[in-house]
RODO-2510 file (C-alpha; in nm, 4 decimals, decimal comma):
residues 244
     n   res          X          Y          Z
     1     x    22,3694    28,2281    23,0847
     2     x    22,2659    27,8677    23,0480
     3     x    22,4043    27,6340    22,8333
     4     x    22,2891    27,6292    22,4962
     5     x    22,3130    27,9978    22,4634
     6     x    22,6814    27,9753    22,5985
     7     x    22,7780    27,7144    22,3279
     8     x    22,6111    27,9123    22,0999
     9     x    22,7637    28,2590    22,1797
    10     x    23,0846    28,0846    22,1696
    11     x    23,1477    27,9911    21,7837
    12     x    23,4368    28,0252    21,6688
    13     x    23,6075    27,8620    21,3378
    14     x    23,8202    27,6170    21,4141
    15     x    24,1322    27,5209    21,1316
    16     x    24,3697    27,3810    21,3240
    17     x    24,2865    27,0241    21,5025
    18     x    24,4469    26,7800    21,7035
    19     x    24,5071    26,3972    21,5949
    20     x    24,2610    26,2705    21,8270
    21     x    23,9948    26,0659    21,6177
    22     x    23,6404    26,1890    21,7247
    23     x    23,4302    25,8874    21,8952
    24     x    23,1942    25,7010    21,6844
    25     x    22,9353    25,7055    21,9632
    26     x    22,9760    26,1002    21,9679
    27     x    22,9849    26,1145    21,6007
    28     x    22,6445    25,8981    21,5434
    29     x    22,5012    26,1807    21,8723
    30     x    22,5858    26,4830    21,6600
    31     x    22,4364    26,2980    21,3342
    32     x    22,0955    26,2373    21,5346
    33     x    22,0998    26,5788    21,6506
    34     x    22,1472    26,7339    21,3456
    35     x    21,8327    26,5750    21,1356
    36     x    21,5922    26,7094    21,4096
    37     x    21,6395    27,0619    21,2345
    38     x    21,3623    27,2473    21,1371
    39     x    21,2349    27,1673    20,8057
    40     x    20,9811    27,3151    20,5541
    41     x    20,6820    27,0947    20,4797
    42     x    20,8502    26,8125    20,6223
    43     x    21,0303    26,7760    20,3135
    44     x    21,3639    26,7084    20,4960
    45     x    21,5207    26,8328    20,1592
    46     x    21,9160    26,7951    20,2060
    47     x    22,1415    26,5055    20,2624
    48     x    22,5169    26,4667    20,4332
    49     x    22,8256    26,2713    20,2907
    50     x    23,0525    26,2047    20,5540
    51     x    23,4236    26,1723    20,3306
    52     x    23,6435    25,8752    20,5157
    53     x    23,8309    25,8203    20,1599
    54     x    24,1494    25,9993    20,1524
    55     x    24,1706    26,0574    19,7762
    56     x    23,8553    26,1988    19,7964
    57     x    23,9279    26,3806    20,0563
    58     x    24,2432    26,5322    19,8939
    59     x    24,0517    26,6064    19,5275
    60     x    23,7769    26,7954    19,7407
    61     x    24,1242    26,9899    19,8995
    62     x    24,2339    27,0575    19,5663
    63     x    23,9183    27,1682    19,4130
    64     x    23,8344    27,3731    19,7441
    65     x    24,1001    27,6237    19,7194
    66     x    24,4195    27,3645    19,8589
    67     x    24,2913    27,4748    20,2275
    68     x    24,4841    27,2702    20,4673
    69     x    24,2497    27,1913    20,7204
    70     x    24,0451    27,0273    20,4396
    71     x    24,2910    26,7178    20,4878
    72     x    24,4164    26,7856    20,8450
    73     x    24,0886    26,7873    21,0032
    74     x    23,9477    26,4148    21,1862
    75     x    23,6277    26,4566    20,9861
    76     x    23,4854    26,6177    20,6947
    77     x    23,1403    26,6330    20,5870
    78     x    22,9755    26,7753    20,2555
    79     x    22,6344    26,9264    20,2911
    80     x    22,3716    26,9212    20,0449
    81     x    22,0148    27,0542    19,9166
    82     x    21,8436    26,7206    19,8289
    83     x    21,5441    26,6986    19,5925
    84     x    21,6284    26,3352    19,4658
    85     x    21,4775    26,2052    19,7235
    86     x    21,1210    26,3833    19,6714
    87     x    21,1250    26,3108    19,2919
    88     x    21,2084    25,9423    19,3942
    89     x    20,8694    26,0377    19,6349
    90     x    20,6891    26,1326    19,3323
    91     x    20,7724    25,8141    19,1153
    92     x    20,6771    25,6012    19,3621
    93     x    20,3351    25,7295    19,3602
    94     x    20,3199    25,7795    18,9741
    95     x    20,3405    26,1122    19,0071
    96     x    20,6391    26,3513    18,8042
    97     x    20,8034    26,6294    19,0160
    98     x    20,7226    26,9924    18,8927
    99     x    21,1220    27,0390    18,8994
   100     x    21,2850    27,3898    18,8304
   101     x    21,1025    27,6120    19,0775
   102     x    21,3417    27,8728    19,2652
   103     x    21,1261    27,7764    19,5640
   104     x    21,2317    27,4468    19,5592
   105     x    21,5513    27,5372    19,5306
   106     x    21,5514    27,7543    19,8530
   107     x    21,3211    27,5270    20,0323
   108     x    21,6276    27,2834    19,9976
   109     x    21,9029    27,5257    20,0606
   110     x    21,7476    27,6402    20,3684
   111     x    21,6790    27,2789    20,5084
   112     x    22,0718    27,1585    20,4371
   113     x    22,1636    27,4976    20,6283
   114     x    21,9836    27,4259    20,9485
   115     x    22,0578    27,1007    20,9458
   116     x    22,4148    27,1811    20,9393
   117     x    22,3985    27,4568    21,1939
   118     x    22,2199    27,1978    21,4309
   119     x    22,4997    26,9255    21,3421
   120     x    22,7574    27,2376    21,4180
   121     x    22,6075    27,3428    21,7011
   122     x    22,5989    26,9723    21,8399
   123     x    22,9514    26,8973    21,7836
   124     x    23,0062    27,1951    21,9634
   125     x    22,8496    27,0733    22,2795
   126     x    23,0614    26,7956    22,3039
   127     x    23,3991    27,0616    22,2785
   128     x    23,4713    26,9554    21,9334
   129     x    23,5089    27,2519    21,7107
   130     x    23,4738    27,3239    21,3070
   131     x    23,5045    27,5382    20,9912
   132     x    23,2933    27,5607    20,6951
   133     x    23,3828    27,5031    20,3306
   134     x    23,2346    27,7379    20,0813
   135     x    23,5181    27,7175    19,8427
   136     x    23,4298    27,3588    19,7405
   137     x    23,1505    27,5558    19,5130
   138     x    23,4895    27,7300    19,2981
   139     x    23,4124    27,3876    19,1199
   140     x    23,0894    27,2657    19,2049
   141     x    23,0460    27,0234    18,9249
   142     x    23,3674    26,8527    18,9851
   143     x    23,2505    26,7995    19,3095
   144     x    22,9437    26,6971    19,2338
   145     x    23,1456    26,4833    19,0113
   146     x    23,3066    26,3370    19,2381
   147     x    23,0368    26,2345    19,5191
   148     x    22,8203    26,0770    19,2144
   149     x    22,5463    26,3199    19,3133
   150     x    22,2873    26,2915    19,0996
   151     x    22,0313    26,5394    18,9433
   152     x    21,8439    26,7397    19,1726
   153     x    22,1125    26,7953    19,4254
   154     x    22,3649    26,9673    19,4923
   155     x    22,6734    27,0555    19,7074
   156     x    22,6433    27,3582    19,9165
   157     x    22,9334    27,3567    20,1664
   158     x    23,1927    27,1398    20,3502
   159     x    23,2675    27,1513    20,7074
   160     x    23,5756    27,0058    20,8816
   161     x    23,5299    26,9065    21,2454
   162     x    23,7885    26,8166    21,5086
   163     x    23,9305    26,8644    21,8782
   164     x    24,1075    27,2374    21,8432
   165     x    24,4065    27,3038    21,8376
   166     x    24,3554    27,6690    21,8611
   167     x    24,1600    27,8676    22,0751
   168     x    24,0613    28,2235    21,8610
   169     x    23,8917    28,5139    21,9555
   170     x    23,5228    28,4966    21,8410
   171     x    23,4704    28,7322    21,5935
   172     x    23,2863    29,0588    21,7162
   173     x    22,9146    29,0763    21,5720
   174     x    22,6879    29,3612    21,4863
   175     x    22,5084    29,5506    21,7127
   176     x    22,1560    29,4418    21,7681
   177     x    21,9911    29,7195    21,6523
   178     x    22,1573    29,6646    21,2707
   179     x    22,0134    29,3158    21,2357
   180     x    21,6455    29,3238    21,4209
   181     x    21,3962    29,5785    21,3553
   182     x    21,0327    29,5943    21,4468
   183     x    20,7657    29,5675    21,1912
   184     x    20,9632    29,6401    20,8463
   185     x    21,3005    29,7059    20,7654
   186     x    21,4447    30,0237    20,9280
   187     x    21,7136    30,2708    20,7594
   188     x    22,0693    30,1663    20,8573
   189     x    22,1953    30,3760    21,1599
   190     x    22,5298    30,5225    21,0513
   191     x    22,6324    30,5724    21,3455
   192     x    22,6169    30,2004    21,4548
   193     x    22,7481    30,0853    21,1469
   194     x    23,0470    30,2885    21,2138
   195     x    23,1432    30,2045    21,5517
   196     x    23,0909    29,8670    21,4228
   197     x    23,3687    29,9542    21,1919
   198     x    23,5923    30,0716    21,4054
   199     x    23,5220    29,7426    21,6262
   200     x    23,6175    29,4924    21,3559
   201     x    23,9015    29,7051    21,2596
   202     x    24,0505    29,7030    21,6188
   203     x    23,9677    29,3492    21,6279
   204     x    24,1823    29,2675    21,3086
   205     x    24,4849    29,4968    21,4125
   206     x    24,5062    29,3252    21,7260
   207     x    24,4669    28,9612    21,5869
   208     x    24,7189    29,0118    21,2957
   209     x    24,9486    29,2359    21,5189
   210     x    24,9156    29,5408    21,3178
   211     x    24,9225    29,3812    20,9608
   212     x    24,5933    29,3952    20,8828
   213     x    24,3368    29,6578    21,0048
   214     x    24,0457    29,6769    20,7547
   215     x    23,6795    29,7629    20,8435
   216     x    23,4026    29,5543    20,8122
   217     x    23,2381    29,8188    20,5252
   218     x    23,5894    29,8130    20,3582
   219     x    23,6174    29,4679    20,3578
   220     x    23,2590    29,4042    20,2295
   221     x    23,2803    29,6747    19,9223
   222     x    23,5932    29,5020    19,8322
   223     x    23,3910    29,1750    19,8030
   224     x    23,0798    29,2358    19,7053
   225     x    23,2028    29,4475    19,4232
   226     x    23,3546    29,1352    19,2469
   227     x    23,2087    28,9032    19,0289
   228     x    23,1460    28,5879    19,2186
   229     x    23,1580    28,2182    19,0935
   230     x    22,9463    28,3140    18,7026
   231     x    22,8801    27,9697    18,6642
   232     x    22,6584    27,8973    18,9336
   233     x    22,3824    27,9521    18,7229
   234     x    22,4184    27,6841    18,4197
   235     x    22,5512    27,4529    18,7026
   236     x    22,2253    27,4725    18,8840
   237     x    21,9839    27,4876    18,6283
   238     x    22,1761    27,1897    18,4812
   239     x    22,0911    26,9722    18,7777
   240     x    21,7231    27,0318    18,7334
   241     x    21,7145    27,3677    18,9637
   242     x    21,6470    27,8145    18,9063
   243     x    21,4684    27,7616    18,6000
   244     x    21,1281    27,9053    18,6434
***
């Protein structure tokens, strides 16, 4: 197995981190890395704020869901989907920016995802290790708020990154044959999906000692039948995006 796949085969979320500050020369390294992410169109739609204010750090904590690694962790970045910067494009050249388009909107969340998966993946090549931050979206506009982020962007996730402290199991994945298909979309093979279950459930029983010992369909109907953040919506369409 060389290299990159073993890094990459080795994820793990990290929430527990030791003291030790994370070199600037390593951090600028893992910065570089990340921008040379695949992008659509070249439109290099997202943009990273790296939080070194404590107070800021501690609202985002606060606003996040109070998860302690939020302020424990060396470093914590905020990830976004950027279309300021291609408006900014547009005035420059006298042109106005067709805003509003769902398109854009993905084109922008899918560029700020790779680029953070590259800047994850980086960090982990260097032995550092991280978690990501959904729950800074339970109130996105305070966020955004916040970070002074101004229309046509917004916030998708945070990620803490460190030296760990911990050293956790990496979380068993699908089968292969649930997740790739050949030339459309094939029917879900119950059988898989159940020794799946039964995988993740052993996998939970031995991590929490016997406490918790779910399935992975049982965990995901539990979820997924909830509603999930309502306001999304107004938020984005209030920052110029998922109009039309």
């Amino acid at each position: 197995m060389n290299k990159v796949i073993e890094t990459i085969k080795s994820h793990r979320s990290i929430r527990k981190f030791t003291k030790e500050h994370i070199p600037s020369t390593i951090l600028q390294e893992i910065f570089d890395a990340a921008r040379y992410a695949s992008t659509s169109s070249f439109v290099q739609a997202y943009h990273i704020i790296r939080i070194t204010d404590t107070t800021k750090r501690h609202a985002i904590y606060e606003l996040s869901g109070e998860q302690p690694y939020i302020n424990m962790a060396p470093e914590f970045l905020v990830f976004c989907a950027d279309l300021h910067k291609l408006n900014h494009a547009c005035e420059l050249h006298g042109e106005k920016m067709d805003d509003g388009y769902m398109e854009s909107m993905i084109v922008a969340t899918v560029d700020a995802s790779l680029v953070a998966q590259n800047l994850m993946l980086a960090a982990e090549s260097f032995d550092l290790g991280g978690v990501y931050i959904g729950g800074l979206r339970n109130n996105i506009a305070k966020v955004s708020q916040l970070l002074n982020l101004p229309k046509h962007v917004y916030p998708l996730f945070g990620m803490c990154l460190g030296y760990p402290e911990q050293n956790p199991q990496t979380k068993p994945r699908m089968d292969i044959s649930l997740i790739l298909s050949e030339n459309g979309y094939d029917a879900i093979d119950a059988e898989k999906l159940s020794q799946y279950d039964e995988t993740v459930k052993n996998y939970y029983f031995e991590r929490t000692h016997g406490k918790i010992n779910h399935t992975w369909t049982e965990q995901m109907s539990e979820k997924m039948k909830n509603e999930t953040r309502p306001f999304m919506l107004n938020y984005l369409q209030k920052q110029g995006f998922a109009r039309k």
